[in-house]
N, C-alpha and C positions, 0 to 999 in steps of 0.2 A: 599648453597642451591639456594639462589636468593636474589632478590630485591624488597619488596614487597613494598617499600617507594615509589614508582616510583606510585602508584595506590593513593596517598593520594593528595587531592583539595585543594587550596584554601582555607580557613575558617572552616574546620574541624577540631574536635575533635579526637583526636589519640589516639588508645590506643594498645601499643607495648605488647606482651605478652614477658617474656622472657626477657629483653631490654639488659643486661649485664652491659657493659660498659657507656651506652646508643650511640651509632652510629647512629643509626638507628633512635632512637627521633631526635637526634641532626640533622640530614638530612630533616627527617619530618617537624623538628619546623619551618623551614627557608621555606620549600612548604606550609604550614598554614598560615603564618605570624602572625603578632599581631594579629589577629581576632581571629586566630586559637588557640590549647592549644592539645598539647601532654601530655601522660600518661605513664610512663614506669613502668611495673610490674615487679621485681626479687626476688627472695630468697637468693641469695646470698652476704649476707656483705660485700665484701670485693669489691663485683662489683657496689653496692649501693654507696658503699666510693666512688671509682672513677668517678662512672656517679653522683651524686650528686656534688663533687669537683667540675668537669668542668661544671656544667650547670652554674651558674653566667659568668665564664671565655666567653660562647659559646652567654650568652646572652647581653655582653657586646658588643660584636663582629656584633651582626645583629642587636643591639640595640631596642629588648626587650625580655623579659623572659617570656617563654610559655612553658616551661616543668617542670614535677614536677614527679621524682622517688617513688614510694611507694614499700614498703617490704609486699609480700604475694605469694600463693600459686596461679599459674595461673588457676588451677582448684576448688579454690576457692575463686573469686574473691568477696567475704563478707567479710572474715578476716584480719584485719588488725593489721601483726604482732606486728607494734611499737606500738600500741593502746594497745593491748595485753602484750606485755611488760612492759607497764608503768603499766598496772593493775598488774601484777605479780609484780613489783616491791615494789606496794604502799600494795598489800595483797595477802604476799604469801602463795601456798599449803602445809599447813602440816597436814593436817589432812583431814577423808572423807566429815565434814560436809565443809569444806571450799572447796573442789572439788565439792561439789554441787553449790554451791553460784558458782564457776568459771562459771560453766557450762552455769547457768540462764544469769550471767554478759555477758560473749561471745554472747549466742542467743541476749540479749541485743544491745550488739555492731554492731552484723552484722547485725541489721535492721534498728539501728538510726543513726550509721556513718558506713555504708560499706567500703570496700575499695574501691570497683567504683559500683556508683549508676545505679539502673533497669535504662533503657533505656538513656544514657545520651553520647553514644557515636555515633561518624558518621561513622569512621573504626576501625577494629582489625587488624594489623597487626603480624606477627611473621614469624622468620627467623630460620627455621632449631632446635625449640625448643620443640614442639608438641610431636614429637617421645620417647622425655627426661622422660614425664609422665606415669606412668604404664597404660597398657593397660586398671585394673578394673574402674582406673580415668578416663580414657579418653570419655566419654559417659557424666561425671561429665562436662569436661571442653569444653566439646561442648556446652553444655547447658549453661554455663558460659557467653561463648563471647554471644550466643543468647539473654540474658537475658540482656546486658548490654550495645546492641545496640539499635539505636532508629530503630523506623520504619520507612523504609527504609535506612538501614542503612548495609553496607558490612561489609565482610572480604576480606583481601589477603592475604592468609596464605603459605609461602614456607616452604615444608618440604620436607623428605626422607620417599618415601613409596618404597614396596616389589611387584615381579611379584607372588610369590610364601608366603604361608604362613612359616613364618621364627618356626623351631622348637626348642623344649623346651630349648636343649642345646645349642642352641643363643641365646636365650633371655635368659637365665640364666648367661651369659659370662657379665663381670662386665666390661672387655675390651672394648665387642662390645657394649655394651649399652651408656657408655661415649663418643664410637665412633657413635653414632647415627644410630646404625644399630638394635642392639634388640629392640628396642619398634616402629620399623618402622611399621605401616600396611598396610597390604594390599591394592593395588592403589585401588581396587572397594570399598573396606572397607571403607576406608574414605571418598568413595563419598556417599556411601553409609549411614554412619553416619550422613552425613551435613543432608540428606534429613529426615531423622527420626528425628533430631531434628527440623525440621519446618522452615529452609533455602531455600529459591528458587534461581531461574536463578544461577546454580552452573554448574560453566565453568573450565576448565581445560586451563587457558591462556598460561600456558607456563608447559614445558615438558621436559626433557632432551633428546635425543634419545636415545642415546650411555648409560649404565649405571655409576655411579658412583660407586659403586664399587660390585664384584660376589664373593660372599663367598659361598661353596659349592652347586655353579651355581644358587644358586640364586640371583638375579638381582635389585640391589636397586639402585635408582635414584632419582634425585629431582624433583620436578612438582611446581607448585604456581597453585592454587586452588581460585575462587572468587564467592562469594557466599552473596544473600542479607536475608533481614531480612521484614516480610511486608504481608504475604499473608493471615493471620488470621483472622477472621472478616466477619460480614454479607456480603452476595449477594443481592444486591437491584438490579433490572431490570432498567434501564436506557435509553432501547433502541436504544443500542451500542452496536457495532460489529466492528471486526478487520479481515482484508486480510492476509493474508499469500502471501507473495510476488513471495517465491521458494528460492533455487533452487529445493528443492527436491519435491514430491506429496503433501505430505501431513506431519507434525510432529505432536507428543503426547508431551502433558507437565507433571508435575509430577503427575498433578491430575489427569492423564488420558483423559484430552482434545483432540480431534481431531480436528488440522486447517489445512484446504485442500485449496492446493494453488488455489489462484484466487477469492476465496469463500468469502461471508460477513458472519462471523459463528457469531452467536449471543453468547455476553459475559455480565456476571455481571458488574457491575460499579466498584467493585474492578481489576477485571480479566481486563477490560481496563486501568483503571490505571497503572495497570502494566506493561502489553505489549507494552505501548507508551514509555515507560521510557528504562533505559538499567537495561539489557543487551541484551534485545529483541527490541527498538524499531526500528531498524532497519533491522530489518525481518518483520516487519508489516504496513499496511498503516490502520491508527483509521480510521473507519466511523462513526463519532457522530451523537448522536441526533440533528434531524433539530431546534428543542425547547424543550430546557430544561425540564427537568420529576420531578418534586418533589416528588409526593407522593412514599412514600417505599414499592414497589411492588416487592416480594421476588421473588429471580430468581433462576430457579429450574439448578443448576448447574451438575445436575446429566445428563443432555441431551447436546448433539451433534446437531447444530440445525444451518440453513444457515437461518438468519434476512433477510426479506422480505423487499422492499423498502423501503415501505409502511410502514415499522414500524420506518424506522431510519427518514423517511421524514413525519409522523404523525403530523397533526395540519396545514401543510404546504398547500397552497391551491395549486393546480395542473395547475399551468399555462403554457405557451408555451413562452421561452425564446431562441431567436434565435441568433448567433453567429453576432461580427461586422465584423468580419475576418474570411478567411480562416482558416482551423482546422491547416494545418502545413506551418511552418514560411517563410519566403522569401527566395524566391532559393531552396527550399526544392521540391523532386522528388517524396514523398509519395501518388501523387496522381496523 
């Protein structure tokens, strides 16, 4: 599929869905450094052995230990199967009244040791595993990475989506499903999903052209998808507005914002915060407040509206400040 290691900082919190072997942590750990701390999710034992083995051997190697494999479902990132295990070991089901007691025990467990805690990660990564979970889950495991990033906090997620919706008798083929092609969705689908789940700035950075592979002409390929976490939360008026730089007239954001190149559109103090930052700030120039705005003056976000000077420059006495210099530089023919 790709490389989604490649998108992870410096001092970050990892969390691989999928991990396998752990490759892919072990890549991460060494771009995080000691500050940083990878997380590798899998289901499968036999891939937990190995990436569990080598992680001492890897942190020997760069000279410290920052990843740590844990056994769960990627679309339920609460349950913690070895936690669950030791509970089944220490009292097990044989009866219905002790299936309830499990029941209470689990709700228990996945709120006072999750498997990875609300908000405590900086990226999710995953590599061509996404597809692996049945479709009814996958709404589940969106919501999952959401929940367990900080705010502001990404994904880079590589998978195999479909030009075409794949029908019953492919995703029913046990072949193509292992082969990562039945649970692929639909490329809109999935962008489509990020945005229903409450993700912004969701970019398609990387794309195959050519497909990877057409099963009865239909067309699956890989994409890497990046998408933050962050937009929820009151509008206070601030008295800040953002440019739109171009190329193009004018863009819509997902809330239905209109910024028109050239324009100072008036934005909430969150909506600035955002656009300064990536993956937008570089399609925008911020015009802040000339002086700071304390008081929480709620900002009717439902309007389209170009900020008057006068409002970003409020408070500011209106003087006459004149150049020491020419406007364009030495040698310059602009004028």
């Amino acid at each position: 599929c790709g490389d989604p290691s490649k998108f992870v900082k410096p001092g970050d919190t990892v969390l691989d869905l999928g991990s396998g072997t752990g490759k892919i942590c072990f890549i991460a750990a060494q771009v995080v450094g000691a500050t940083g701390k990878v997380i590798g999710i899998d289901m499968t034992p036999e891939m937990l052995e190995v990436a569990r083995r080598n992680a001492p051997v890897v942190a020997e190697r760069i000279g410290y230990g920052n990843v740590e494999f844990k056994r769960g479902q990627i679309q339920d990132l609460q349950t913690d199967y070895d936690l669950l295990d030791k509970r089944l070991r220490t009292c097990p089901v044989t009866t219905a009244a002790d299936y309830d007691l499990l029941q209470r025990d689990l709700a228990d467990l996945r709120q006072s040791q999750p498997l990875v805690a609300n908000d405590s990660v900086d990226i999710v990564v995953s590599n061509c595993v996404l597809n692996l979970v049945s479709d009814s889950d996958k709404p589940a495991l969106f919501r999952e990475m959401y929940r367990v990033l900080k705010r502001g906090g990404r994904i880079a997620i590589s998978d195999i989506v479909s030009d075409e919706v794949s029908p019953p008798h492919l995703k029913n083929d046990p072949t193509l499903w292992s082969g990562c092609i039945s649970g692929a969705l639909q490329e809109h689908q999935f962008l489509a999903l990020l945005e229903e789940t409450g993700f912004y700035g969701i970019e398609l950075v990387e794309r195959q052209n050519e497909p990877w592979q057409v099963i009865e002409g239909i067309e699956y390929r890989s994409i890497t998808v990046m998408a933050w976490k962050g937009k929820d939360g009151p509008c206070w008026d601030k008295n800040q507005a953002v440019i739109y730089k171009g190329p193009f007239k004018a863009v819509t954001d997902d809330d239905q914002h209109t910024y028109h190149r050239g324009q100072a559109m008036a934005v909430c103090e969150k909506a600035f915060d955002i656009l300064t930052k990536a993956p937008y700030a570089a399609h925008f120039e911020p015009v802040p407040s000339a002086k700071p705005v304390t008081d929480q003056i709620p900002f009717d976000c439902s309007r389209d509206s170009v900020r008057h000077p006068s409002e970003t420059k409020s408070g500011v006495s209106r003087e006459t400040r004149l150049a020491d210099g020419p406007a364009c530089g030495p040698g310059s023919d602009c004028c």
